[in-house]
Structures are given as C-alpha cells and as structure tokens.
N, C-alpha and C positions, 0 to 999 in steps of 0.2 A: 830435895828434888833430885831424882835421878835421870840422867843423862837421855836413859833406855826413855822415861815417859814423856819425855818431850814429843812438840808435833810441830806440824809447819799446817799453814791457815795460806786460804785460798782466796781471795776475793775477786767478783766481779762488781767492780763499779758501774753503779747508773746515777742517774742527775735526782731521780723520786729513791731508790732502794741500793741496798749493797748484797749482793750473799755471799754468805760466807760458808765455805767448806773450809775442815780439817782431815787431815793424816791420821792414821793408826799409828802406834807408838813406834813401827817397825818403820814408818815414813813408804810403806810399800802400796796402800790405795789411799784414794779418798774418796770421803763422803759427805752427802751436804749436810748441812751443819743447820743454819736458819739464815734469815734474809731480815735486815737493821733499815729503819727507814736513815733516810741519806739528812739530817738536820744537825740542829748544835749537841744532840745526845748519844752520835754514834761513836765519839771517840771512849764515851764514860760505858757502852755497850763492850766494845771492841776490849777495850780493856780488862773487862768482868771477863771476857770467854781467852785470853789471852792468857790471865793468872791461871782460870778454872784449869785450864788446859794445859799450860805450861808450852806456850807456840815460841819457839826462835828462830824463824824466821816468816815470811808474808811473803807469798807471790798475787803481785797483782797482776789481773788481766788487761793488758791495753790495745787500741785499735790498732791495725798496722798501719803505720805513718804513709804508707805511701797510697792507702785508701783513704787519706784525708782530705774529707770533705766539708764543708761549713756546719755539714749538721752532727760533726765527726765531735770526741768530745776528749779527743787524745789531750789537749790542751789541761783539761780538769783532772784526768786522771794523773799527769805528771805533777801537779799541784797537792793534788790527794796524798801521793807517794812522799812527797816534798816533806807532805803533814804528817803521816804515819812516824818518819823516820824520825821527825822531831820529837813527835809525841810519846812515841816506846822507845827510842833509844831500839831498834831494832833492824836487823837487814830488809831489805823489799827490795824483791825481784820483781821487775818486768814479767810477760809473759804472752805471745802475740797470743788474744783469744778469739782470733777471725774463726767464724762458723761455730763458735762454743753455744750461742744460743738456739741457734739451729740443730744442732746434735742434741741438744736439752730438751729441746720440743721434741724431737725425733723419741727420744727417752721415754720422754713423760705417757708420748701417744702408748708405747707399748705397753704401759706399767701401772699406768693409773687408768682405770676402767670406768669411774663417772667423768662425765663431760664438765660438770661444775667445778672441778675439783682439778682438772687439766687446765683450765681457763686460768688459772691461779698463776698470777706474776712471780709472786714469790719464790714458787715451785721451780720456775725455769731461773729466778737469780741464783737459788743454791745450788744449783744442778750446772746451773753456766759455771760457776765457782769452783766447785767439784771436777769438772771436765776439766778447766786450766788446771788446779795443780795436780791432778793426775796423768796431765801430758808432760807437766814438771816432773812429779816425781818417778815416774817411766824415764826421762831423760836421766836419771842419774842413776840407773840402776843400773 
C-alpha cells in the first residue's frame, strides 16, 4: 500500500444512518461515498470501505456544543468516536458540521432533477458527509 493511495473518510452520524464520504488519493475533494444504516453491522461495514480504500484517518462530523440541546445528539457522537478509535486503531477528527445538512439539501435541490429521488435520506447523509470533510480538507490545504 502506497502512501500516495491512501484517503481520509468523512462521516456524518445520525441515531437511524451514517454517511460516509471519502478523499481522492490527492486528499484535495471529497465525495459521497454511501450511507451505513447506524446498528451492530456498521463497524463490520466501516471496516470493508476502510481496507477497500486504504482511509487513515476519520473526520467526524459533530453538533456544535454550544447549540446543545436535549434533542442535540453531541453526546452519541463523542461515544461513536470513543468507538471508531477503539475499533480501527485510527485518528478521528472532530469536525463542527452546523448547516452540513442544509447545504446537502441545498445540493441535492440543484442536482438531482426527480422529486423521489431528492426525498432520499441517504442522499443528504453522504452529501452531509462529503461537505464536513471537504471543509476539513480545504482546511489543510
């Protein structure tokens, strides 16, 4: 495995779905990748596109703490991250995703031309996904 094909993965947690974006081997865009339902199978998922793809490292996306609310779910996602770092043995970044899925829907309206197919959850988790680590990896260029 070489250094150059490595990539860095993007996730937006939710309590039902996860989506997942990855990097281009250059770490310079990202793109949505697909969306993992949130049960006991997403670690044995996460891991399948982690090998495929050769990811070191994980930005997750989390609520901003100071818009914490009861129905805020900042709590689960630092548990998640808690989980990832155990479970891969790999970095996890933070990543404030306020307004990612509102930029996602913003997205979608322009790009995806049936109504059925805009309605799609999934569509705005890897698209939320995609937006957080493309604000990351913008940040380190």
């Amino acid at each position: 495995m070489e250094i150059e094909e490595s990539r860095i993965m993007g996730l937006d947690f939710g309590i039902k779905r996860i989506g997942v974006a990855l990097s281009d081997p250059l770490k310079t865009f990202a793109y949505p990748h697909s969306t993992i339902q949130n049960d006991d199978k997403k670690n044995i998922q996460l891991e399948k596109i982690i090998k495929e793809k050769s990811v070191i490292k994980i930005i997750l996306g989390i609520p901003n703490e100071v818009k914490k609310s009861k129905t805020s779910i900042y709590d689960e996602v630092i548990k998640f991250r808690d989980e990832l770092t155990k479970y891969f043995n790999i970095e996890v970044l933070l990543w404030d995703e306020t307004y990612t899925s509102v930029i996602a829907e913003r997205k979608i309206l322009e790009s995806v031309s049936r109504k059925k197919k805009r309605q799609n959850k999934s569509l705005i988790d890897m698209n939320s996904a995609a937006i957080i680590l493309q604000e990351y990896l913008d940040s380190i260029t």
